[in-house]
N, C-alpha and C positions, 0 to 999 in steps of 0.2 A: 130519543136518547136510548140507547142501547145499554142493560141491565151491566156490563162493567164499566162503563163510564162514571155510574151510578155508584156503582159499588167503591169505587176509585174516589168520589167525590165524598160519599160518607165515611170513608176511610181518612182521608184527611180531616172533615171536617172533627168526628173523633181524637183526632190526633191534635188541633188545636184547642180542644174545649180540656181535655188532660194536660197541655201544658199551660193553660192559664191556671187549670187546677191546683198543679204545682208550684208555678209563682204565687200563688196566693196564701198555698205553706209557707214561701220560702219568706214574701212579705210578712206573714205574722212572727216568724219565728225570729226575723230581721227587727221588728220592733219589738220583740220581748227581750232580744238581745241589746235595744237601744237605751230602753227603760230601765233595764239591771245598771247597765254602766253609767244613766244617769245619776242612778241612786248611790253605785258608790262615789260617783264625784262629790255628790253633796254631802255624804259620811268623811269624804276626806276633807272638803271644804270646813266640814264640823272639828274634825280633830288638828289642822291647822291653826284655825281661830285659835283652839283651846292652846296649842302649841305657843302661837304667836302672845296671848295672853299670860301664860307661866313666862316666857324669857321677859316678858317686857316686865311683871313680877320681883324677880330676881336682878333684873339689872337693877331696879330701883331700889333693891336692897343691898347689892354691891355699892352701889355709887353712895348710899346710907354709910357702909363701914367704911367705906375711901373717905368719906368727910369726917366719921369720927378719927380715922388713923390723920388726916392730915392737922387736924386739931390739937393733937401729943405733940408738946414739946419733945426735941430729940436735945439730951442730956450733952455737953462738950467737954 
């Protein structure tokens, strides 16, 4: 095998071992970016809850004073 054949071969092979290099940034940085965004779902999963528990709070305090106003006689 003649020394640029060689040279030619370890020139690629270099060239595949740095671009695994760089998927392997790209993967980590791809699951740090996955991890963040799961954590905000579940911050907003958190403040939905809390959402969904005030309105359902306050309807049953609405439908409270809708029962006392239906209770008033209205005067003729």
């Amino acid at each position: 095998m003649d020394l640029g054949k060689f040279n030619e071969l370890e020139d690629k092979i270099k060239s595949i071992v740095s671009g695994q290099d760089f998927l392997k940034k790209q993967c980590q940085i791809l699951e740090e970016a996955l991890k963040n965004k799961e954590s905000e779902i579940e911050e907003f999963k958190s403040k939905l809850k809390a959402l969904d528990e005030e309105r359902n709070s306050v309807r049953a305090r609405v439908d409270l004073l809708l029962d006392l106003l239906a209770d008033i006689e209205v005067a003729k």
